[in-house]
TORKOL-4160 file (C-alpha; in steps of 0.2 Angstrom, whole numbers, padded with zeros to 4 digits, m for minus):
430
<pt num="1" X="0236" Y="0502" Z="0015"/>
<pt num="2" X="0228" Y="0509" Z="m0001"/>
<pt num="3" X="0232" Y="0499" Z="m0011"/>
<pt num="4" X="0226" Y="0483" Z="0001"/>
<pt num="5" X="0209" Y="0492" Z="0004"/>
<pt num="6" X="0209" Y="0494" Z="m0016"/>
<pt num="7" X="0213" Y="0474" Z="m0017"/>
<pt num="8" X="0201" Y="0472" Z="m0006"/>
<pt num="9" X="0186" Y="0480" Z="m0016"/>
<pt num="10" X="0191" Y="0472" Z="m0030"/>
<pt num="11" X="0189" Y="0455" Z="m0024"/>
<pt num="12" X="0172" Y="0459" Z="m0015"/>
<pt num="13" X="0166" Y="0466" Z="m0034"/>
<pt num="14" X="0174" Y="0451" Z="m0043"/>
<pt num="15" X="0164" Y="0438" Z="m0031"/>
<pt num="16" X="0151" Y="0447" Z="m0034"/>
<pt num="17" X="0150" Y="0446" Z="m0051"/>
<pt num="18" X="0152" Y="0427" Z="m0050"/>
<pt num="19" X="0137" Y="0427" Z="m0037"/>
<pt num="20" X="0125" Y="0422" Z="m0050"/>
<pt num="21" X="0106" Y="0431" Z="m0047"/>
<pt num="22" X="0107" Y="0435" Z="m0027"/>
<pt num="23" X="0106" Y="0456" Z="m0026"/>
<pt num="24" X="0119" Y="0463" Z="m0018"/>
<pt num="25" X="0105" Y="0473" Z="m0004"/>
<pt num="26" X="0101" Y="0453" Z="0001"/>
<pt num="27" X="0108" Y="0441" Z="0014"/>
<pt num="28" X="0102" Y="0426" Z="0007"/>
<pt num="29" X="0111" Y="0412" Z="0016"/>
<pt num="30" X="0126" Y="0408" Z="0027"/>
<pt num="31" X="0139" Y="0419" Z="0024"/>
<pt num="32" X="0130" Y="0430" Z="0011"/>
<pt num="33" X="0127" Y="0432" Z="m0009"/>
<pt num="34" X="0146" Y="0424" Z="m0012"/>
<pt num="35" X="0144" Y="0411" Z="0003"/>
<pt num="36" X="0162" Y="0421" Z="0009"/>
<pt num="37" X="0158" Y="0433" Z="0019"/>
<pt num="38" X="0158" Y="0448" Z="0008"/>
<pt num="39" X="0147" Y="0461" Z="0007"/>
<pt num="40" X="0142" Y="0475" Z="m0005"/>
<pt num="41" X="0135" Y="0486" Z="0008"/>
<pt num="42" X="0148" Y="0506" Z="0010"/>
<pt num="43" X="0138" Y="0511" Z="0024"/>
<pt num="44" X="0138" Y="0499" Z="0039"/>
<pt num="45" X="0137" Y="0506" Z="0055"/>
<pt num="46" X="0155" Y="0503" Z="0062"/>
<pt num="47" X="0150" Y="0509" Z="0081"/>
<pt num="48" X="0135" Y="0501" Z="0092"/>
<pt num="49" X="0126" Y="0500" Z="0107"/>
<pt num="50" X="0133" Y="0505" Z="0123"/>
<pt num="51" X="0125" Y="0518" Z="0139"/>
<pt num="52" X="0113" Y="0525" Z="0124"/>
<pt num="53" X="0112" Y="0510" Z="0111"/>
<pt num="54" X="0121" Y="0519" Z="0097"/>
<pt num="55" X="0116" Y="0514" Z="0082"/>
<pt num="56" X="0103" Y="0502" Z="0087"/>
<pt num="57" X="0088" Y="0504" Z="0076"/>
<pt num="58" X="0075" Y="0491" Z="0085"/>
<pt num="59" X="0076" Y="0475" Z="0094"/>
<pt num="60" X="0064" Y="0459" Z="0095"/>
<pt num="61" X="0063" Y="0446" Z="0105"/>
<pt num="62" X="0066" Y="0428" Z="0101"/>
<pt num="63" X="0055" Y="0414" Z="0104"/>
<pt num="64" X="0066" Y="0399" Z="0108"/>
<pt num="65" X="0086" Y="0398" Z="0104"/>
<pt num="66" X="0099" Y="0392" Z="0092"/>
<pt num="67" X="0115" Y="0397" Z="0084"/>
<pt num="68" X="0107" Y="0399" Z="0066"/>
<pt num="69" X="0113" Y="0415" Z="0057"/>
<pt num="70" X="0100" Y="0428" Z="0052"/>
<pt num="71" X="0096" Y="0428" Z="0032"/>
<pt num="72" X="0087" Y="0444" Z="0023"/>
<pt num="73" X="0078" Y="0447" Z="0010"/>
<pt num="74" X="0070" Y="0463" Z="0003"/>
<pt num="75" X="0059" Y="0467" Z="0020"/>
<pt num="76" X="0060" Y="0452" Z="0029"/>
<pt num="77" X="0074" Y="0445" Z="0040"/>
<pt num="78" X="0071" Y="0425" Z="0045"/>
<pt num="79" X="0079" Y="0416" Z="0060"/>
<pt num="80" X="0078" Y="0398" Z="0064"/>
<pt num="81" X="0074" Y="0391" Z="0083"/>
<pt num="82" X="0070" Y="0378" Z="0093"/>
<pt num="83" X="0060" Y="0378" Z="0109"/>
<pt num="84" X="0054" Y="0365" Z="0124"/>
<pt num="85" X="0040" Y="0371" Z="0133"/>
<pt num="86" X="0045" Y="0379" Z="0151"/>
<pt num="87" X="0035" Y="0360" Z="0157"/>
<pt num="88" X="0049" Y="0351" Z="0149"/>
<pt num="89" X="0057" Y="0340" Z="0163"/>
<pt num="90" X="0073" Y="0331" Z="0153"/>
<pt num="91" X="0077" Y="0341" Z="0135"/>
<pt num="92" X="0086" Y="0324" Z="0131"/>
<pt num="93" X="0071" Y="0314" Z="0130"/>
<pt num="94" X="0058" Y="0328" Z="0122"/>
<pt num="95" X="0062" Y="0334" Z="0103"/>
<pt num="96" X="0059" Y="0354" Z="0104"/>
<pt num="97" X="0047" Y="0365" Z="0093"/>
<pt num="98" X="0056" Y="0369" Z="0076"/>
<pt num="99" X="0053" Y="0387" Z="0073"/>
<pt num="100" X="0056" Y="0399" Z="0057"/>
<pt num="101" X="0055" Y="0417" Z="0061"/>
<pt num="102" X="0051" Y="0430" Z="0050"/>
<pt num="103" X="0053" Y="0450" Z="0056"/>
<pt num="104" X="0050" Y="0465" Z="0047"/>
<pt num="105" X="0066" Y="0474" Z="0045"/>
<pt num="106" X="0059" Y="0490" Z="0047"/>
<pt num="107" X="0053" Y="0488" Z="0064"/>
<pt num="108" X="0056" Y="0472" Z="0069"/>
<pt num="109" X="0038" Y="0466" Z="0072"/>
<pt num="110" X="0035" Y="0449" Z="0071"/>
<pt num="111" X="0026" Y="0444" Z="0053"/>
<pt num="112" X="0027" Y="0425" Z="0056"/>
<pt num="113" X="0029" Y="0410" Z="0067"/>
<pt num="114" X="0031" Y="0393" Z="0056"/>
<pt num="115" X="0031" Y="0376" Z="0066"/>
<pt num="116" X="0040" Y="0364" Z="0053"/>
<pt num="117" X="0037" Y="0344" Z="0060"/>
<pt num="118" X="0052" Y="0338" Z="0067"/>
<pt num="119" X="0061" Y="0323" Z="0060"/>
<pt num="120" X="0066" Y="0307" Z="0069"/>
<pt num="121" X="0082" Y="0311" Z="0076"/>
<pt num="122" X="0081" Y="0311" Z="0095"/>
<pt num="123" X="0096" Y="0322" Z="0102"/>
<pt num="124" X="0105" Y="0320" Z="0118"/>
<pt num="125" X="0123" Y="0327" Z="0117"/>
<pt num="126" X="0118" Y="0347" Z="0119"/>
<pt num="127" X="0139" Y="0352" Z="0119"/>
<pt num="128" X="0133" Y="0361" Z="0102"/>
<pt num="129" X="0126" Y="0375" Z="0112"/>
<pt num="130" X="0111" Y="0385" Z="0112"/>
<pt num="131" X="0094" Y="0379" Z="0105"/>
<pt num="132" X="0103" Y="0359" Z="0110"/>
<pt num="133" X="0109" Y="0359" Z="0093"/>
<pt num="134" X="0093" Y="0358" Z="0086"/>
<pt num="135" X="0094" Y="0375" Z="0077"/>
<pt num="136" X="0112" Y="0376" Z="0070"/>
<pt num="137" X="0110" Y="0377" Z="0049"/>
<pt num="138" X="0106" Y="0394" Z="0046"/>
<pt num="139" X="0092" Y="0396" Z="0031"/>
<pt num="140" X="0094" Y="0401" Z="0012"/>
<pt num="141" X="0084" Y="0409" Z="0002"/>
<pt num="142" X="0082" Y="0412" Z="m0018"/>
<pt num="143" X="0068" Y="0427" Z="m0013"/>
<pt num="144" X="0052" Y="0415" Z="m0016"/>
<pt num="145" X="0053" Y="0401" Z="m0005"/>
<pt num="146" X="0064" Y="0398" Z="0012"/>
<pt num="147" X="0075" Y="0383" Z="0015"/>
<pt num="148" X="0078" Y="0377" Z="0032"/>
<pt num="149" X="0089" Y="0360" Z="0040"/>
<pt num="150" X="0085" Y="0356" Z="0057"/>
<pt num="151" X="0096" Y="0345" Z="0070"/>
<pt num="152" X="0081" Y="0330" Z="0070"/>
<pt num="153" X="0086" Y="0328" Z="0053"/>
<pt num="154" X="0072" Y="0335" Z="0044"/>
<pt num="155" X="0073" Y="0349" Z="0031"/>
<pt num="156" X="0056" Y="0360" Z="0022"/>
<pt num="157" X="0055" Y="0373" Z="0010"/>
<pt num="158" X="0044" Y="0387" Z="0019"/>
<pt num="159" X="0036" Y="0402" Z="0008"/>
<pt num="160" X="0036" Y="0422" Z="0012"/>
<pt num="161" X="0020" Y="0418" Z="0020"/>
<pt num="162" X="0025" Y="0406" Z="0030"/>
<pt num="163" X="0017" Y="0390" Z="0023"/>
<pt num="164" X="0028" Y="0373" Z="0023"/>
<pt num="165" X="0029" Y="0368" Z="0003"/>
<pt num="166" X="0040" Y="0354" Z="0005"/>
<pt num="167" X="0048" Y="0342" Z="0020"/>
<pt num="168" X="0058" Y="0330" Z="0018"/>
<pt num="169" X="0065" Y="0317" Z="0033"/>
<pt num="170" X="0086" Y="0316" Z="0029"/>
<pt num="171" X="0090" Y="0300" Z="0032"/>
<pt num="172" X="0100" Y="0292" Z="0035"/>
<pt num="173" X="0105" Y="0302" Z="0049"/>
<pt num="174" X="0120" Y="0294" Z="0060"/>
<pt num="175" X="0128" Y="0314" Z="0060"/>
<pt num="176" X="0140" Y="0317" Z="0072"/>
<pt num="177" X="0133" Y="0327" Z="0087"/>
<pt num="178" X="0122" Y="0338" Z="0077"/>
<pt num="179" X="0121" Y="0346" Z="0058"/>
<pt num="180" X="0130" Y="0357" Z="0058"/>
<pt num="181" X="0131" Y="0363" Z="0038"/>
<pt num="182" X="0119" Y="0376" Z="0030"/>
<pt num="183" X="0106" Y="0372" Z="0013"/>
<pt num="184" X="0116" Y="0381" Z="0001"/>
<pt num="185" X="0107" Y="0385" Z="m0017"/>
<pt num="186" X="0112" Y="0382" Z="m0036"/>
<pt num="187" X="0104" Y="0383" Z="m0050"/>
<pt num="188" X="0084" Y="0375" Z="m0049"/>
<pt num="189" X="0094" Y="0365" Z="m0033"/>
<pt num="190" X="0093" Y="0365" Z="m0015"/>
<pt num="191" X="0111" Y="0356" Z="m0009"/>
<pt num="192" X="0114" Y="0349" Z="0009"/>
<pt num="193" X="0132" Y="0342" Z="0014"/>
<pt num="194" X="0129" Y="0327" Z="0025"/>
<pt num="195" X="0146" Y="0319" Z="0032"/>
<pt num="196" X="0142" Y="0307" Z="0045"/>
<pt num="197" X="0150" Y="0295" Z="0061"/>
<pt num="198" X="0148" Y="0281" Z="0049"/>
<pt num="199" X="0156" Y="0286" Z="0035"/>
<pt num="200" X="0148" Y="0273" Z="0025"/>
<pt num="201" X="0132" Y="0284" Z="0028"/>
<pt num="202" X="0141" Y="0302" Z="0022"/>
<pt num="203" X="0134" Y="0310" Z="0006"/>
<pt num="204" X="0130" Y="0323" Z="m0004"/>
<pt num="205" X="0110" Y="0327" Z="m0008"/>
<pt num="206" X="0103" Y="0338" Z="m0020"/>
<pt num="207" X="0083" Y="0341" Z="m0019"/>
<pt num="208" X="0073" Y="0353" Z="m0033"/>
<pt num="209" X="0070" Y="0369" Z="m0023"/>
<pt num="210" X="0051" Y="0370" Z="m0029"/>
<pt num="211" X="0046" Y="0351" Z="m0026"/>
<pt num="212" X="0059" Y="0343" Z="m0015"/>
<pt num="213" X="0060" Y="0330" Z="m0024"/>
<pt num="214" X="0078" Y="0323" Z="m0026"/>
<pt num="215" X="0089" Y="0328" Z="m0042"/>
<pt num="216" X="0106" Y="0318" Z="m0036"/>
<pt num="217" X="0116" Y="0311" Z="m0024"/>
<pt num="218" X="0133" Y="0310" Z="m0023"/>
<pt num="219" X="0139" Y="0296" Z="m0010"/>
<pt num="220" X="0155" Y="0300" Z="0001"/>
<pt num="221" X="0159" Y="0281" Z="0009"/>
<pt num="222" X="0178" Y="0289" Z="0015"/>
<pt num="223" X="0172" Y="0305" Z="0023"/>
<pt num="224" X="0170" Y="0305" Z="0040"/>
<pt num="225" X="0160" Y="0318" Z="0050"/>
<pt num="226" X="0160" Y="0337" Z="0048"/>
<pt num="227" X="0151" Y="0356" Z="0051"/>
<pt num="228" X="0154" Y="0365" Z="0037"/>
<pt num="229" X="0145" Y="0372" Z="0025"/>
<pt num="230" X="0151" Y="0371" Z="0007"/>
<pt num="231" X="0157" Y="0385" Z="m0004"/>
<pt num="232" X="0152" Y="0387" Z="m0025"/>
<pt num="233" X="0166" Y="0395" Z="m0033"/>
<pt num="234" X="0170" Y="0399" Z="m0050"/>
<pt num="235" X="0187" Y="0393" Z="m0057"/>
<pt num="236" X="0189" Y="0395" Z="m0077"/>
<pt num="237" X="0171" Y="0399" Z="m0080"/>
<pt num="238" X="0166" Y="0383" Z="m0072"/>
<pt num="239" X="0156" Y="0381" Z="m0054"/>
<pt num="240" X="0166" Y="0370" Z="m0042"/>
<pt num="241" X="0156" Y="0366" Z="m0024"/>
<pt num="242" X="0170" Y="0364" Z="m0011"/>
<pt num="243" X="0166" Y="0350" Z="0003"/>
<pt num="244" X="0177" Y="0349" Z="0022"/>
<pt num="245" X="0175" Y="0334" Z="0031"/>
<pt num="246" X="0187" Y="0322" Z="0039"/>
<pt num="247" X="0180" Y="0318" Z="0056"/>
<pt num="248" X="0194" Y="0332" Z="0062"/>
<pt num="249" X="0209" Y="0317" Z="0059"/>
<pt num="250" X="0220" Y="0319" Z="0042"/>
<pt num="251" X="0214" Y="0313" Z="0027"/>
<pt num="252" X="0218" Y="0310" Z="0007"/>
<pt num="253" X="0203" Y="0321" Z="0002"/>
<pt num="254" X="0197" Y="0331" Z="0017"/>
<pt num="255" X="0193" Y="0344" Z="0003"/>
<pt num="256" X="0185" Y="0340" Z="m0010"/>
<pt num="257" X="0179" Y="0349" Z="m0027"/>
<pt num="258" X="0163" Y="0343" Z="m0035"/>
<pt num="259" X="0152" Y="0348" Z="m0050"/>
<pt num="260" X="0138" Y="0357" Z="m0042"/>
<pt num="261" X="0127" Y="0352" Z="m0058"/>
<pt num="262" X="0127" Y="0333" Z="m0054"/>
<pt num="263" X="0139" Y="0331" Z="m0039"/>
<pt num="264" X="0153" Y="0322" Z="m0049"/>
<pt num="265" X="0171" Y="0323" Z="m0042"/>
<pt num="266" X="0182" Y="0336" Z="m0051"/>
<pt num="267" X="0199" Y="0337" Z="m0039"/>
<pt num="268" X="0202" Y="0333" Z="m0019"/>
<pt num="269" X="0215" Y="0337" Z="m0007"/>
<pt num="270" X="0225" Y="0330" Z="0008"/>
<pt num="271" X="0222" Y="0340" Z="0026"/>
<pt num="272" X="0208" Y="0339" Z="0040"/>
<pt num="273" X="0190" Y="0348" Z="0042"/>
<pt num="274" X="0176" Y="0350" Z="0053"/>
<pt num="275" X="0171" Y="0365" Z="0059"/>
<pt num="276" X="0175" Y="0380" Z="0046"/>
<pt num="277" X="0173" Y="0381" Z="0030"/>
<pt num="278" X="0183" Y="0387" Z="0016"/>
<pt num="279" X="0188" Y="0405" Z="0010"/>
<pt num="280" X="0193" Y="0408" Z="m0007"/>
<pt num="281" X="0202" Y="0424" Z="m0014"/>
<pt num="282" X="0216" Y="0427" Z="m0023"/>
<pt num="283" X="0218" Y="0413" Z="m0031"/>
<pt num="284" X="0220" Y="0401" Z="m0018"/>
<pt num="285" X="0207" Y="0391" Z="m0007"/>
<pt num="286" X="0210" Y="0391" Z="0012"/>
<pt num="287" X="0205" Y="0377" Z="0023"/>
<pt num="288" X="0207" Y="0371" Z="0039"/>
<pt num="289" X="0199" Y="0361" Z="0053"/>
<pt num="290" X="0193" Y="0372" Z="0063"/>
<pt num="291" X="0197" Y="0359" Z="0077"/>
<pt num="292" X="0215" Y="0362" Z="0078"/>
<pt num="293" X="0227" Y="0357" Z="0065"/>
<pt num="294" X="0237" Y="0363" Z="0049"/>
<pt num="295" X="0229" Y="0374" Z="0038"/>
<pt num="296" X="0231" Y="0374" Z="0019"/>
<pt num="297" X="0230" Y="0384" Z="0004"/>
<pt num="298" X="0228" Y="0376" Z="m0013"/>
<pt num="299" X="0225" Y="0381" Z="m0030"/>
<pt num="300" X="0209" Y="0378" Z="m0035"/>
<pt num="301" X="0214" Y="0374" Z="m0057"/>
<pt num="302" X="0220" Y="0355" Z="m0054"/>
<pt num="303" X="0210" Y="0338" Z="m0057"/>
<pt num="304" X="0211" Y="0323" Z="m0048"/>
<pt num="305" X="0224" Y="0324" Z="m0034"/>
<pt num="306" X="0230" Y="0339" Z="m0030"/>
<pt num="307" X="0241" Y="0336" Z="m0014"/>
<pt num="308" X="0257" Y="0334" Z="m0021"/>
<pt num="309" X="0254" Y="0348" Z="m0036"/>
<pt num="310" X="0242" Y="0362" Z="m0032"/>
<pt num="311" X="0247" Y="0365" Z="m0012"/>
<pt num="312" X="0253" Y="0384" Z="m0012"/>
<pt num="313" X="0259" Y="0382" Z="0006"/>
<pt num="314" X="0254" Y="0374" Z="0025"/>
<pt num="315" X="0253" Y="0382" Z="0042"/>
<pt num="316" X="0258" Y="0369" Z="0055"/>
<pt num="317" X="0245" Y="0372" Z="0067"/>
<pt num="318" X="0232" Y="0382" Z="0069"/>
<pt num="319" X="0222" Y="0382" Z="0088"/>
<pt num="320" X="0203" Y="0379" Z="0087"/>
<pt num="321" X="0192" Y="0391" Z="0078"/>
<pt num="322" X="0173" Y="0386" Z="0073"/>
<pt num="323" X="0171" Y="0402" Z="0065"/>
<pt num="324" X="0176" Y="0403" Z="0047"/>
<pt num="325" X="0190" Y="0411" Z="0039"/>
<pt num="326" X="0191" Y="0424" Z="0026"/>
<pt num="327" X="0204" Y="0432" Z="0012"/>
<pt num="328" X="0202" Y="0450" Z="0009"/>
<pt num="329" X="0213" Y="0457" Z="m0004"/>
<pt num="330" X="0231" Y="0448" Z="m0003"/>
<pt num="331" X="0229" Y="0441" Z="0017"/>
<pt num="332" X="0221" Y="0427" Z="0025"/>
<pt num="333" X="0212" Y="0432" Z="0042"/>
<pt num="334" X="0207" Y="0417" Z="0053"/>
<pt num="335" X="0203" Y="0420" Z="0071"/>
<pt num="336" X="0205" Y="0408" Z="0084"/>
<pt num="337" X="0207" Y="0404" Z="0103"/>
<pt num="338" X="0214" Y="0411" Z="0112"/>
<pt num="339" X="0205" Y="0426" Z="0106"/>
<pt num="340" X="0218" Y="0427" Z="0091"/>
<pt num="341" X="0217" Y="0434" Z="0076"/>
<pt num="342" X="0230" Y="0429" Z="0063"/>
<pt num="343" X="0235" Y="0436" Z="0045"/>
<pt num="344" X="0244" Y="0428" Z="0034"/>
<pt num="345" X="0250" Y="0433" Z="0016"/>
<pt num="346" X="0238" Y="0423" Z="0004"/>
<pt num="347" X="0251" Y="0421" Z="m0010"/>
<pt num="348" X="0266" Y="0414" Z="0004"/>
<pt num="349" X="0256" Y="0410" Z="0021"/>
<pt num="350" X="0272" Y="0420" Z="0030"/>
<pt num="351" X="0265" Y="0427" Z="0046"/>
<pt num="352" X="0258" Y="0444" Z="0046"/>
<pt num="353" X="0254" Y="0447" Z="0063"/>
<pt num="354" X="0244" Y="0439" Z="0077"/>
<pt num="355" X="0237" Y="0450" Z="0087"/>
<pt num="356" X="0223" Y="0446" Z="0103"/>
<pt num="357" X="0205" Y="0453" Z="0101"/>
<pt num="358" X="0204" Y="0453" Z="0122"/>
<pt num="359" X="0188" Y="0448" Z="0129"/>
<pt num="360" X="0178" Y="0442" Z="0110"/>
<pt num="361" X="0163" Y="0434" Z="0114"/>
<pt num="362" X="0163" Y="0419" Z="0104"/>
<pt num="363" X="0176" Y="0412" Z="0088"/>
<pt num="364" X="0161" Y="0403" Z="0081"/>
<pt num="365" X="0154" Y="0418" Z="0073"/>
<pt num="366" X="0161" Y="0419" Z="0052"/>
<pt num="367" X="0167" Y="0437" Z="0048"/>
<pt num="368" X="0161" Y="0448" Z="0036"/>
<pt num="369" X="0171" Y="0459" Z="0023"/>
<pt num="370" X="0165" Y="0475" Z="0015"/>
<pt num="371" X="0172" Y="0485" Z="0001"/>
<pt num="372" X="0183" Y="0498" Z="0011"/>
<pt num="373" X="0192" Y="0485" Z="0018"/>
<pt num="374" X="0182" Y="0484" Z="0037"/>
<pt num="375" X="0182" Y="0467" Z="0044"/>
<pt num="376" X="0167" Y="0464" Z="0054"/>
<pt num="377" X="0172" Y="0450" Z="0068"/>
<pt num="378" X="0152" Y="0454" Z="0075"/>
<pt num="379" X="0139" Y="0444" Z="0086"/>
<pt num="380" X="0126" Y="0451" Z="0098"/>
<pt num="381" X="0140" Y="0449" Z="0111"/>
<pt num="382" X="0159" Y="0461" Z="0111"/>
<pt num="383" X="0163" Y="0462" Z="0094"/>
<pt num="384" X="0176" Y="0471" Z="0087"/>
<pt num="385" X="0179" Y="0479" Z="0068"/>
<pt num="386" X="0196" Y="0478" Z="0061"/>
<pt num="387" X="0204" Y="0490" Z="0045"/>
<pt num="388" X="0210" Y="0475" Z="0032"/>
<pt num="389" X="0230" Y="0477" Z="0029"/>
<pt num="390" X="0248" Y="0473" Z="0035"/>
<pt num="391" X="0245" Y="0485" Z="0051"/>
<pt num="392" X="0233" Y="0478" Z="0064"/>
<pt num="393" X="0221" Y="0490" Z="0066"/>
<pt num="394" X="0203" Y="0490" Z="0078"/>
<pt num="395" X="0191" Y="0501" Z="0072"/>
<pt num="396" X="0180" Y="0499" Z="0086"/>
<pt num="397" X="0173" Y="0487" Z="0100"/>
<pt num="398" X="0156" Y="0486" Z="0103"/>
<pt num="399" X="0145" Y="0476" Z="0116"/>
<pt num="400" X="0127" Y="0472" Z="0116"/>
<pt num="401" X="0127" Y="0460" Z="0129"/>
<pt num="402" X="0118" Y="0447" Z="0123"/>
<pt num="403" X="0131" Y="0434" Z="0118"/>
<pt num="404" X="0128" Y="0420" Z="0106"/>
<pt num="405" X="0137" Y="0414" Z="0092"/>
<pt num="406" X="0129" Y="0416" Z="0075"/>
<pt num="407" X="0137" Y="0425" Z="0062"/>
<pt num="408" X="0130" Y="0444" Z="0056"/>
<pt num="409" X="0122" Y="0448" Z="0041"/>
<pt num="410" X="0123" Y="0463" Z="0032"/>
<pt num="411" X="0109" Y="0473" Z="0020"/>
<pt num="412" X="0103" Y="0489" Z="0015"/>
<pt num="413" X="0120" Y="0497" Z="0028"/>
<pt num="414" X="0112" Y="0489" Z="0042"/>
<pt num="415" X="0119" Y="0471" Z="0053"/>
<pt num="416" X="0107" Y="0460" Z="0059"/>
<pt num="417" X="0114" Y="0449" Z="0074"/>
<pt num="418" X="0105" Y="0436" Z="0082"/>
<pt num="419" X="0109" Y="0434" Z="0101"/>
<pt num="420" X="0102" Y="0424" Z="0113"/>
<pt num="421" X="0088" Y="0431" Z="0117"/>
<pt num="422" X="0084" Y="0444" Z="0104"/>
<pt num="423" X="0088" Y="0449" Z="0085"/>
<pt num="424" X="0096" Y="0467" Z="0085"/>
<pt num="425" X="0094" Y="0480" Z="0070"/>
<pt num="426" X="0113" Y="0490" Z="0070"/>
<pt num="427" X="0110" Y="0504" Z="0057"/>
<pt num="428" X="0113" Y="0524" Z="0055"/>
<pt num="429" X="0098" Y="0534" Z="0058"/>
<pt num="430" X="0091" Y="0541" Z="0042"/>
């Protein structure tokens, strides 16, 4: 066990180090500084809520819903919504209020309410969940200006004050249900991961964070739809951006590797994506489609294709899991339905254990992983904490009671969760 926790916090220090200019106190996009799911942070709370609220430092409401993660940044934590008006007859025929929230994070009081236009795209399939869809990228942030993706296909640049700076319509937009992915941020670059239905429409686009006006794109002809969110990595001193999408079916190049500088291809892989993204840790990228299907770890050093030289090993099937997984130290955690959580050995993929997590509000929410080795499966609903190793281990279940399915973040030893109808502060008491 001590030496897996000590595995563990090396890897979170090492992704670190490769995180480029994000501080380690901020949140500043979907699954964190690393995009991984790790965290910095030595003193999260490991018990909340409950009879007397443990550990819950303030609450706020929300005005509308979605299933965006909270980002932070210094004193501010921001949330992305969507509302109808309580008048709204038919949802399907009305394109809601796109909202950016910002908070103060010491109390929780409400600094600003942003309306950024919606774009074009009028939704009627609302199977995504709350907020119809509308509100499912979760923000980024480089700690100046605010980047937000909305499900009409529209996607601004807001600053700490909540003024709009940029907005751009995404067109086309022949997505698949809803967009899914998040902005992620490299360099002077704001990057959006657009697999469609028509997979003559899929791309990759690259707008300049200050302007919005766009640096590249990278067309995807081949790649069907997907949900994911691309990951940066660092492999032999050079950034790769991984891309999952394969409209859930198998493909030659369901993952692919491109430069994040330009967007040319470097190395793809056979398998199937959608839903989760990546995890990356030692050594080997983990993929699967978060829909059902085999999962796959590949070394990330190859070129070109990679399928028949660079697969480390494949699981058969794994069930349906939107949530993304994560590698801490030497095992692959991936939780899934039935309320499953699998570990695997990262450098073999032999079975570690599977063990239930009985009555886990939601598998869409993306873990978090901190330096002893804690593994936050969080979410304003039942949550549960797990002790990284070979021994399966709860720390602790906790319930808020709120249930919704964004992912946690974590900053300054405090977890914001977004449920659906507040955003919760979990924190020790100073």
């Amino acid at each position: 066990m001590i030496r897996s926790i000590a595995i563990v916090s090396f890897t979170v220090a090492l992704l670190f180090g490769l995180a480029g200019t994000c501080l380690a106190e901020n949140w500043p996009g979907f699954r964190g500084p690393t995009g991984l799911g790790y965290t910095q942070e030595k003193n999260l709370p490991l018990e909340w809520g409950g009879p007397g609220g443990k550990n819950v430092l303030w609450t706020a409401p929300l005005v509308g819903d979605g299933h965006a993660s909270p980002v932070v940044w210094g004193n501010r934590v921001f949330v992305c919504t969507a509302y109808w008006p309580p008048d709204t007859r038919d949802r399907a025929k009305v394109i809601p209020q796109h909202h950016v929230l910002c908070y103060s994070t010491r109390n929780g009081s409400l600094l600003w309410d942003t309306q950024v236009p919606p774009g074009p795209w009028l939704r009627t399939d609302f199977r995504s969940g709350p907020g119809g869809g509308y509100a499912g990228p979760t923000p980024a942030t480089d700690g100046k200006l605010l980047y937000c993706a909305f499900g009409s296909s529209v996607i601004a640049a807001v600053d700490f004050e909540g003024k709009i700076v940029w907005r751009k319509i995404i067109t086309p937009y022949t997505f698949d249900v809803t967009i899914g992915g998040s902005p992620l941020l490299f360099g002077n670059s704001v990057i959006l991961f657009c697999p469609m239905a028509k997979a003559q429409d899929s791309r990759v686009v690259a707008w300049d964070k200050q302007t919005g006006q766009t640096l590249w794109e990278h067309a995807m002809p081949g790649t069907l739809f997907g949900h994911s969110t691309p990951i940066i990595i660092q492999v032999n001193d050079r950034p790769q951006m991984l891309v999952l999408a394969s409209g859930i079916k198998q493909s030659a190049d369901a993952l692919t590797a491109l430069d994040p500088v330009d967007g040319h291809r470097l190395w793809w892989c056979r398998g199937a994506g959608d839903a989760a993204s990546p995890a990356y840790g030692d050594g080997i990228v983990y993929f699967d489609c978060g829909r059902g299907g085999p999962g796959i770890a590949v070394d990330p050093t190859g070129a070109g294709d990679v399928s028949k030289t660079h697969i480390k090993w494949t699981i058969r099937q794994v069930p349906e899991g939107i949530g993304s997984p994560i590698i801490a130290g030497p095992y692959v955690y991936r939780l899934h339905v039935p309320e499953i959580l699998r570990c695997w050995e990262a450098a073999t993929g032999k079975l570690v254990y599977a063990k239930r997590l009985e009555g886990i509000t939601t598998t869409w929410a993306s873990p978090i992983a901190d330096p002893q080795g804690h593994l936050f499966f969080a979410s304003a609903g039942k949550s549960f904490v797990i002790q990284a190793g070979s021994e399966f281990k709860i720390l602790s279940i906790n319930d808020l009671g709120d249930a919704n399915h964004p992912s946690a973040a974590a900053s300054e030893g405090r977890l914001y969760l977004v449920g659906a109808k507040k955003v919760w502060c979990i924190g020790k008491p100073q």
